[in-house]
C-alpha positions as CSV (number, residue, x, y, z in Angstrom):
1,X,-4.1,49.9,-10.2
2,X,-2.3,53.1,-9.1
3,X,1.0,50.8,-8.6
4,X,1.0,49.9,-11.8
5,X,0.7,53.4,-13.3
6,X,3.3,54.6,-11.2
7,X,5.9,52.2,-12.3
8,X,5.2,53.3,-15.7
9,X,6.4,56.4,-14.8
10,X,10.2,57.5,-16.1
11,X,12.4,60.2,-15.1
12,X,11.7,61.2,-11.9
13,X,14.8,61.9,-9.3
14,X,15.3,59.4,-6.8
15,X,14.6,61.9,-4.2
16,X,12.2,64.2,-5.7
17,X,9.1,63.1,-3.3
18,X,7.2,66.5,-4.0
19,X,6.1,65.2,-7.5
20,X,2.4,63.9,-7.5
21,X,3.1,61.0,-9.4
22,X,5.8,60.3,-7.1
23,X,7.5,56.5,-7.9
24,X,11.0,55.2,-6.7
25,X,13.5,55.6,-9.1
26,X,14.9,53.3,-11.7
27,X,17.7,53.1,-9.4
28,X,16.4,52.1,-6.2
29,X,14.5,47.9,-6.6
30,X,11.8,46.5,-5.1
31,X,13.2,44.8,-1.7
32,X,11.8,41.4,-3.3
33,X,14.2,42.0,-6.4
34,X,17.3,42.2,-4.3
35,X,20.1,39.3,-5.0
36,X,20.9,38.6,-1.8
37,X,24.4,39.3,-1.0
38,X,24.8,39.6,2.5
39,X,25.7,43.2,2.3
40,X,23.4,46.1,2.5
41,X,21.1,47.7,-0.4
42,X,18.8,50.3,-0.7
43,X,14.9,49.5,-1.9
44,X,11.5,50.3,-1.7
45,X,8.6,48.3,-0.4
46,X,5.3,48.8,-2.0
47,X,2.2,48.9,0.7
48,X,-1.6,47.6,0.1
49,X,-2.7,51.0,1.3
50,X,-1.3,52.8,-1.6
51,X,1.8,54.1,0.8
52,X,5.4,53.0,0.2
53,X,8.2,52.1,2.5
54,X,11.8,53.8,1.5
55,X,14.9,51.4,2.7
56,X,17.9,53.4,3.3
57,X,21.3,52.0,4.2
58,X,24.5,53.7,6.3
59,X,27.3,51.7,6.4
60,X,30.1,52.1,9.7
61,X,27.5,53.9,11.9
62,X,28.3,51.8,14.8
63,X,30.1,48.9,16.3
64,X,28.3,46.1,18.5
65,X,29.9,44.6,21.6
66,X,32.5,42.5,19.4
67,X,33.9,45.8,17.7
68,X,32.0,45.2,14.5
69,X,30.6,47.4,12.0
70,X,26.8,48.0,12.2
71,X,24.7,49.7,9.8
72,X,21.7,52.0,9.9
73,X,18.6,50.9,8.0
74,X,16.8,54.5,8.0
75,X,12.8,53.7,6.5
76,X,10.5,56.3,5.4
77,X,7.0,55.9,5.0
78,X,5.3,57.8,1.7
79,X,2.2,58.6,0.3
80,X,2.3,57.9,-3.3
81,X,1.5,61.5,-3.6
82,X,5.0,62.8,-1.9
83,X,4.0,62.9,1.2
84,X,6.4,62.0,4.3
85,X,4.1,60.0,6.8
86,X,6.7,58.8,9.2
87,X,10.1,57.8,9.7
88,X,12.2,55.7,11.8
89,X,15.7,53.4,11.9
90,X,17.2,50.1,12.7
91,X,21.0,49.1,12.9
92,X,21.5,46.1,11.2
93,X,24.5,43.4,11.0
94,X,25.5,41.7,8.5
95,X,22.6,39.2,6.8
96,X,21.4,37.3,4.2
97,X,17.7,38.2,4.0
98,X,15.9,40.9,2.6
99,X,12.9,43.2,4.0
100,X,9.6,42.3,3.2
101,X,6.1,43.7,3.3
102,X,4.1,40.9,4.6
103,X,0.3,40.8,6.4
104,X,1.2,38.1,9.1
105,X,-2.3,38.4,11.2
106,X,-4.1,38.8,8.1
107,X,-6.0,41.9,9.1
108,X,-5.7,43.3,5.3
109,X,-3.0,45.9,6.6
110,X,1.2,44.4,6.0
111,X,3.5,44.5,8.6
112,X,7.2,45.8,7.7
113,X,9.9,43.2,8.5
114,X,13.6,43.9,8.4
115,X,16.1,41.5,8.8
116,X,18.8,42.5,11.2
117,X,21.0,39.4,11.7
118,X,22.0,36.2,10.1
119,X,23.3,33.3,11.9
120,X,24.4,29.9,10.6
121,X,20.6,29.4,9.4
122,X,18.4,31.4,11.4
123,X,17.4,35.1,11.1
124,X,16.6,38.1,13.6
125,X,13.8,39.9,12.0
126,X,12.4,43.1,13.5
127,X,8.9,43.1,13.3
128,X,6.8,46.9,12.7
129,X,3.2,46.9,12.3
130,X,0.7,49.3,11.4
131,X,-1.6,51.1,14.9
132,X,-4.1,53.9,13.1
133,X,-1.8,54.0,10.2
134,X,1.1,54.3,12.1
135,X,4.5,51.9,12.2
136,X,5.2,50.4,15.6
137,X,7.6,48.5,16.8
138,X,6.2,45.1,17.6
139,X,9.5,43.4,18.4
140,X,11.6,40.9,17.0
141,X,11.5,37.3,16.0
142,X,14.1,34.5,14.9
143,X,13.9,31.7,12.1
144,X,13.2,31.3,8.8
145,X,10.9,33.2,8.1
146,X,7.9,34.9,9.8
147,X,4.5,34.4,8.2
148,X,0.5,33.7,8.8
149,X,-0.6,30.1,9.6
150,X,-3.7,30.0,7.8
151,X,-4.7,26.9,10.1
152,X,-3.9,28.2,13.2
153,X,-5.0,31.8,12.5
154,X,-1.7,33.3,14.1
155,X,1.4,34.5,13.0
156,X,4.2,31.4,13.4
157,X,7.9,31.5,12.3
158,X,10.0,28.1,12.2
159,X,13.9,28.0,13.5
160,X,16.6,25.8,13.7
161,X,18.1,24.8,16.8
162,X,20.5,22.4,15.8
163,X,21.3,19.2,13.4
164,X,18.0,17.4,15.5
165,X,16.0,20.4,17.3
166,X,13.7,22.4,15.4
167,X,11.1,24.8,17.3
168,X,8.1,26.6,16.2
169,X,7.3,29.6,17.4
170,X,3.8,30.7,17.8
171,X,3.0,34.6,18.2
172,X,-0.6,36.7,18.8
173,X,-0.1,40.5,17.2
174,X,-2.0,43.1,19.3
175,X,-1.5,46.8,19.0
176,X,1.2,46.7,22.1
177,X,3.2,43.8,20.0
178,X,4.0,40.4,19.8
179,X,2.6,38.3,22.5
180,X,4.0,34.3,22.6
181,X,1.1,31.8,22.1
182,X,3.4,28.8,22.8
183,X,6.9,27.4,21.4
184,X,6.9,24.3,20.4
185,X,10.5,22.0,20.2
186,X,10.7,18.5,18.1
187,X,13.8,16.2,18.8
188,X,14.2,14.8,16.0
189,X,16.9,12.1,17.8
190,X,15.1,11.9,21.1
191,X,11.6,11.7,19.1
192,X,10.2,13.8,21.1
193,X,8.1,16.9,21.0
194,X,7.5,19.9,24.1
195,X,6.1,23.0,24.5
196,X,6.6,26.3,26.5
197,X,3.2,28.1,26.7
198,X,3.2,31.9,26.8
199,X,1.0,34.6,27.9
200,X,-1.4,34.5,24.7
201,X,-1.9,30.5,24.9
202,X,-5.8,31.4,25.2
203,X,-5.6,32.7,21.7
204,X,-5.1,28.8,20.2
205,X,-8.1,26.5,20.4
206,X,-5.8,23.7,21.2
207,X,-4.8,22.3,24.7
208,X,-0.1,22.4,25.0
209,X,-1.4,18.6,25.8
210,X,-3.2,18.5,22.4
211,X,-0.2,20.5,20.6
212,X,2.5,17.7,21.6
213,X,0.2,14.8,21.3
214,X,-0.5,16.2,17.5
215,X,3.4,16.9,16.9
216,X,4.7,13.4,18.3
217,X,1.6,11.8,16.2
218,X,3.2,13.6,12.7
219,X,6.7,12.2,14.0
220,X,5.2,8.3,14.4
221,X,3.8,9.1,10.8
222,X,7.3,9.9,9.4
223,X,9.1,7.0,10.4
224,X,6.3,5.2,8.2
C-alpha cells in the first residue's frame, strides 16, 4: 500500500510538504500512538483516501469564560503528494483523549474527530466529516466514545450521567451534520429506561415505545 511505502521513507523535514514522497516526520506520531497525557501533542492522522490529516497544537491562545488557558488545534489536510487541500482550527481545553480518524456512518470515507474537553468521564468531541472531499463541521458530541453501531446502522456514542444514569445517544450524519435519532437514559437505581426522540427518529426501524421496552427487557435480564 502507498502508506506503507511512505513510512519507509527517512529523512524528510517535518515540514517539507513539497517532496513527492511526502511522509510525516519521525518526529511527529500517529494520533493513535500518543500516551495520553492530558496535555497537547502534535500528530498526524492517516486517511483511507490516501490524504493525511496534520495536528498542530498552540498553547495560551486563549482563555475561556473561567480565565483558563485554551489551545488552538490548527489541522491541515495533505495529499500524500505535498499538496495542501484544506485547512481549518479548533481550541481545545485540557483532555485526556486523543484525535482519531474514524468512519462512523460507514460510507467508506472517515470522519476526523478531535477531542476538545474532558470532564470527570465524559468527552466533548468535535465531529468533521468529509462533503465532495471536503472537511465540514458536523458538530459535536459527548461520551465515551463516538462510533458506528453496526446493528443500528447509525452512528451512537455512550455517556455517563452519573453513579446510576447512563444515556445513549443516537445520531443520523447528513451532509448539513449531525441530526439526533433519539437519546436514550437507563436508571440504573430507579430501573428504568426513557427516551427523547429527535428530528431524525424516522431513520431507526424501531418505535421510542419498542426502544424502552427492549432497554428495560436487557435491565430485567441483568438482575438474573
Amino acid at each position: 500500500m502507498m502508506l506503507a511505502a511512505l513510512l519507509l521513507t527517512v529523512g524528510l523535514s517535518a515540514q517539507d510538504y513539497s517532496q513527492p514522497d511526502f511522509t510525516h516526520s519521525e518526529g511527529t506520531p500517529w494520533c493513535f500512538e500518543l500516551e495520553i497525557t492530558g496535555e497537547p501533542q502534535d500528530c498526524a492522522l492517516p486517511l483511507a483516501n490516501d490524504t493525511l490529516a496534520m495536528l498542530t497544537y498552540t498553547t495560551d491562545v486563549a482563555e475561556d469564560e473561567w480565565g483558563n488557558p485554551l489551545v488552538r488545534v490548527d489541522v491541515t489536510h495533505h495529499a500524500f503528494d505535498g499538496t495542501l487541500l484544506q485547512s481549518f482550527s479548533e481550541l481545545v481545553d485540557r483532555t485526556y483523549a486523543v484525535p482519531e480518524a474514524t468512519d462512523i456512518n460507514n460510507d467508506g470515507v472517515e470522519e476526523i474527530l478531535i477531542p476538545t474537553y474532558t470532564g470527570n468521564v465524559n468527552t466533548v468531541w468535535q465531529v468533521w466529516h468529509q462533503v465532495d472531499d471536503v472537511f465540514v463541521d458536523a458538530g459535536e458530541v459527548s461520551g465515551l466514545g463516538l462510533e458506528y453501531d453496526e446493528t443500528l446502522g447509525l452512528p451512537s456514542i455512550s455517556s455517563r450521567g452519573s453513579a446510576s444514569t447512563w444515556y445513549r445517544t443516537v445520531w443520523y450524519l447528513d451532509p448539513v451534520g449531525l441530526v439526533l435519532v433519539y437519546e436514550l437514559v437507563t436508571d440504573l437505581g430507579m430501573e428504568s429506561c426513557s427516551i427523547e426522540e429527535g428530528p431524525a427518529m424516522q431513520e431507526t426501524s424501531q418505535t421510542g415505545e419498542e426502544i424502552v421496552a427492549s432497554c428495560e427487557a436487557a435491565m430485567g435480564e441483568d438482575e438474573l
